[in-house]
C-alpha positions as CSV (number, residue, x, y, z in Angstrom):
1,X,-15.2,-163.9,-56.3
2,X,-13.1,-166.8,-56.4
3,X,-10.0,-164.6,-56.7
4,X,-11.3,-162.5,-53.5
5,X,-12.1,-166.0,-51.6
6,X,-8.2,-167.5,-52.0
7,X,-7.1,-164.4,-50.8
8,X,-9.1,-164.3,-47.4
9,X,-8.0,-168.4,-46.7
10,X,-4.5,-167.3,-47.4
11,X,-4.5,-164.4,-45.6
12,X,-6.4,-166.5,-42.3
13,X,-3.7,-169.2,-42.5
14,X,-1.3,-166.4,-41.4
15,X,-3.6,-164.8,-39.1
16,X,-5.1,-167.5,-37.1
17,X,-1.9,-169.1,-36.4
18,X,-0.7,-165.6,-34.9
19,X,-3.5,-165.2,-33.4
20,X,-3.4,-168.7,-31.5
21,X,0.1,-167.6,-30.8
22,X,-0.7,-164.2,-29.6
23,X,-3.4,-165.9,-27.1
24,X,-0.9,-168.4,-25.4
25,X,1.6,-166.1,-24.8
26,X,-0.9,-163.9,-23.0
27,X,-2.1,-167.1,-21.1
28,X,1.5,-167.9,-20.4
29,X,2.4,-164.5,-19.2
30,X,-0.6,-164.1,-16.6
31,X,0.3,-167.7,-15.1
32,X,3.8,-166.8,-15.3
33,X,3.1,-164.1,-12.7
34,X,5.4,-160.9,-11.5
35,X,8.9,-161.1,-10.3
36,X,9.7,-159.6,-6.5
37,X,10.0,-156.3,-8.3
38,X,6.5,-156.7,-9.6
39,X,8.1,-156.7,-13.1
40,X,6.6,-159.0,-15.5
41,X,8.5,-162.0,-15.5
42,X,9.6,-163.6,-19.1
43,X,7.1,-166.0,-20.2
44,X,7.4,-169.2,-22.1
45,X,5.4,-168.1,-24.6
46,X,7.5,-164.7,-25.3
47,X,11.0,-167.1,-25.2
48,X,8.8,-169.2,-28.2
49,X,8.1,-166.2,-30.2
50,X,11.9,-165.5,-29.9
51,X,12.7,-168.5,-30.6
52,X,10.6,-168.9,-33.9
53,X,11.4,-165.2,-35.4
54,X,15.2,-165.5,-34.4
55,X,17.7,-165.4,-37.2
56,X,19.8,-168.7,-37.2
57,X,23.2,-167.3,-38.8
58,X,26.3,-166.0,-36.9
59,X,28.2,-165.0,-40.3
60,X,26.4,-163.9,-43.3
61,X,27.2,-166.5,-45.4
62,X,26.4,-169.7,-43.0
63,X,23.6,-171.8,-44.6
64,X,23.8,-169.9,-47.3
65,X,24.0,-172.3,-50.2
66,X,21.3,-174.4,-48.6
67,X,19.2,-171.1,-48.6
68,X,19.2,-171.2,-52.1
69,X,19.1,-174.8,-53.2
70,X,14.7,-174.3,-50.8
71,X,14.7,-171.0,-52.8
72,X,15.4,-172.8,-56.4
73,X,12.6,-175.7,-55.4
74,X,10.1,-173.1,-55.3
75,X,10.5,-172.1,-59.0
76,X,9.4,-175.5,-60.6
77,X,6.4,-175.4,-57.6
78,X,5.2,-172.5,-58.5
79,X,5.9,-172.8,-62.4
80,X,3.6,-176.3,-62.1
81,X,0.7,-174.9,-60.1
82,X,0.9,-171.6,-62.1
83,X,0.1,-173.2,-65.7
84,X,-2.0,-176.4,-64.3
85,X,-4.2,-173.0,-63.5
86,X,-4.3,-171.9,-66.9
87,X,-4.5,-174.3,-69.3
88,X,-7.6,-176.1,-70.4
89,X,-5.9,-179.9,-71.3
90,X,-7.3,-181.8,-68.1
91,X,-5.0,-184.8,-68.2
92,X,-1.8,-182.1,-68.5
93,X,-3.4,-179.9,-65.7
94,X,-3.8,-182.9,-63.3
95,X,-0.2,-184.1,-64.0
96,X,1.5,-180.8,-63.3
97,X,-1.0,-180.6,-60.3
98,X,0.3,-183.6,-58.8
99,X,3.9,-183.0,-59.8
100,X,3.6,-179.4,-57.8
101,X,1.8,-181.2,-54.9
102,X,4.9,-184.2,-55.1
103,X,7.4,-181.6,-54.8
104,X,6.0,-179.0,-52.4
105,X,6.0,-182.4,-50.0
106,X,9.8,-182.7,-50.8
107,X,10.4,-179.1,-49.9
108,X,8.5,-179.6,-46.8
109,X,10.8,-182.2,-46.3
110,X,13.9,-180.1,-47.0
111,X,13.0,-176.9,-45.6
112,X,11.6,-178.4,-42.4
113,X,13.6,-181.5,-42.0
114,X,11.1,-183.6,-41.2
115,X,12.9,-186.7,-42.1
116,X,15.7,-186.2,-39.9
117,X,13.4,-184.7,-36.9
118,X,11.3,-188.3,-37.5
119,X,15.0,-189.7,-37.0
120,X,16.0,-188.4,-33.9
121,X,12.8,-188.2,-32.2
122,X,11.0,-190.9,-33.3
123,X,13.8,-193.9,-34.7
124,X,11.5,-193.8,-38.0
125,X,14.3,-195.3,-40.0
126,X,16.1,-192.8,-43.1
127,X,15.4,-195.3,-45.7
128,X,11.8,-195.2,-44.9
129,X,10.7,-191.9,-45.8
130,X,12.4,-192.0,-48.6
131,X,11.4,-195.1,-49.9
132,X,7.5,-193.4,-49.0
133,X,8.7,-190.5,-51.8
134,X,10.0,-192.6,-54.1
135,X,7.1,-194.7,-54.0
136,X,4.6,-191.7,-54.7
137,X,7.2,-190.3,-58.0
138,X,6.9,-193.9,-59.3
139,X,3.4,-193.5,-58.7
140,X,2.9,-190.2,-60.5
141,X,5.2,-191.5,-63.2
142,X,2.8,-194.3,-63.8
143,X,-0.4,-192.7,-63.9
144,X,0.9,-190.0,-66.4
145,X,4.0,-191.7,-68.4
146,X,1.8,-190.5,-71.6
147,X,1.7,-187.4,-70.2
148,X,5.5,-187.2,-69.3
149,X,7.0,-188.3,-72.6
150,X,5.5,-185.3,-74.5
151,X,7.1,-183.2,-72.2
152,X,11.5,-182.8,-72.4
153,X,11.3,-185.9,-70.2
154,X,15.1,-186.1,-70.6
155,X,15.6,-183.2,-68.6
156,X,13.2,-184.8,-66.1
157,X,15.1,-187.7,-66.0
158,X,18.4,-186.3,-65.7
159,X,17.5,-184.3,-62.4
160,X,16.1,-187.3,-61.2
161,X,18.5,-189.1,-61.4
162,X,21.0,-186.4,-59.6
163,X,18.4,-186.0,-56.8
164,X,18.2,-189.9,-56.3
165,X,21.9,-189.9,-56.4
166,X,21.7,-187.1,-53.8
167,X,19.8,-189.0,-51.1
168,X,21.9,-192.1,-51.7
169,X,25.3,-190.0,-50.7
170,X,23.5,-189.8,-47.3
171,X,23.7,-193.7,-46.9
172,X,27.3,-194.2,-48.6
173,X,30.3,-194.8,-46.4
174,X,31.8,-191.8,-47.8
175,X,35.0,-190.8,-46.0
176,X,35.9,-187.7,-45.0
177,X,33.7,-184.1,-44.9
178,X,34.0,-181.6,-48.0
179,X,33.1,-184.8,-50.6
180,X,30.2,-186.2,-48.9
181,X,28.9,-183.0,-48.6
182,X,29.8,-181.9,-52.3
183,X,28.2,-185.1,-53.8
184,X,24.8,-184.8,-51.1
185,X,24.1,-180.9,-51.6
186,X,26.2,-180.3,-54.5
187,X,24.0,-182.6,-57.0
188,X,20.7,-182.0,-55.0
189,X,21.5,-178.2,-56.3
190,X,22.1,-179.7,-59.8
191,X,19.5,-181.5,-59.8
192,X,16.9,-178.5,-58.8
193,X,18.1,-176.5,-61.5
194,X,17.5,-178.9,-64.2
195,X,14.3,-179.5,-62.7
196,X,13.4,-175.7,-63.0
197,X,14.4,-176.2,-66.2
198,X,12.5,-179.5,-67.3
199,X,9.4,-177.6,-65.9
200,X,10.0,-174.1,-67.3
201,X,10.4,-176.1,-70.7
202,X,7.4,-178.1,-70.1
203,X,5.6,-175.0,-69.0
204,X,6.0,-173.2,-72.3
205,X,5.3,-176.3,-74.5
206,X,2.3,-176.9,-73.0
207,X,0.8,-173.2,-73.1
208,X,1.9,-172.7,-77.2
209,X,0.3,-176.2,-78.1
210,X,-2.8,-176.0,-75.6
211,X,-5.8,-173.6,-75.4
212,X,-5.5,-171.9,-72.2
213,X,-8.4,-171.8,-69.2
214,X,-8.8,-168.3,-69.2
215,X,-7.9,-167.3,-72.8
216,X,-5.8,-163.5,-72.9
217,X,-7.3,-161.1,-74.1
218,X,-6.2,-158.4,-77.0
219,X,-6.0,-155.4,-74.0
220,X,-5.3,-157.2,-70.9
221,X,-3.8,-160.6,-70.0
222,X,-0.9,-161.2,-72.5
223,X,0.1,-164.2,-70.3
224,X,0.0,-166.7,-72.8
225,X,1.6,-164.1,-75.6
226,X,4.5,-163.9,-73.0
227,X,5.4,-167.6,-73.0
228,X,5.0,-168.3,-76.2
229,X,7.7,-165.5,-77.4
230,X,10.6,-166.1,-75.1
């Protein structure tokens, strides 16, 4: 039941969205009217749906290295929420719940640019939001440091620091364009991997020291088999 019930609210947070959008572009298009011709003139809402479904690349290759730096911060993400599902330790299932939360919010972040959109819009200063992330990764680091140090913490470390050093290119007076842009993406990318890595590791220790949730059984589920044999 609980399986059938996260499927349904993930399939309505599609659908409803789609649906809202389907319903003011049919609102749009009736006020919009007919042309002269009686042809249906364009609506706003149709140029919207364009807008959002268009593909942003003139060459193949433009973007593309971004494109995979958001594709290697969902692996940690889903790693974390993943095995804070199955195991039974409750203070390692909270810690790798708020770890997945922590970085889903700086995918956000990444993928939708909200920092620089809260820039340009709004003046909300750079330094800001990302003095508001640091704050909430020294926070999690303080309510679980227990946690974190059985866990390859050096690893953690490590792609922190590269991801720290990452958002501090964007404030350097760094002259000219290919090395601030090697030293800003470059080491994010660094840092992602060893943090798919830290958590991968972590992942593994934690499901061959800890009794799982929903133990495997001999026929079925050999999930926690799996891990413990790479």
């Amino acid at each position: 039941m609980q399986t059938h019930r996260t499927a349904l609210l993930l399939n309505l947070a599609v659908i409803v969205p789609f649906a809202l959008l389907t319903a003011y572009i049919k609102v749009s298009t009736i006020l919009n009217g007919y042309s002269a011709g009686r042809t249906l003139r364009r609506s706003t809402g149709i140029d919207l749906l364009i807008t959002l479904f268009s593909e942003p690349y003139s060459i193949p290759y433009e973007g593309i290295l971004t494109e995979i730096s958001e594709i290697v911060w969902c692996f940690p993400i889903a790693l974390c929420f993943f095995t804070a599902h199955l195991l039974r330790h409750r203070q390692l299932r909270r810690y790798l719940s708020c770890f997945g939360i922590f970085l889903s919010l700086l995918l956000a972040d990444d993928a939708f640019r909200i920092t620089l959109i809260l820039y340009s819009l709004l003046d909300v200063p750079k330094i800001l939001m990302y003095g508001l992330y640091s704050s909430v990764g020294v926070a999690i680091a303080i309510c679980f440091w227990r946690t974190i140090l059985t866990t390859p913490y050096r690893l953690l470390l490590i792609s922190g620091a590269l991801l720290v050093f990452s958002a501090a290119a964007d404030f350097l007076p760094i002259r000219g364009i290919g090395t601030p842009i090697m030293l800003e993406d470059g080491t994010k990318l660094l840092g992602l991997v060893n943090l798919s890595i830290y958590v991968w590791q972590s992942a593994k220790l934690a499901l061959t020291k800890f009794p799982m949730a929903n133990p495997p059984s001999n026929t079925s589920d050999r999930t926690g088999q799996l891990f413990q044999n790479f």
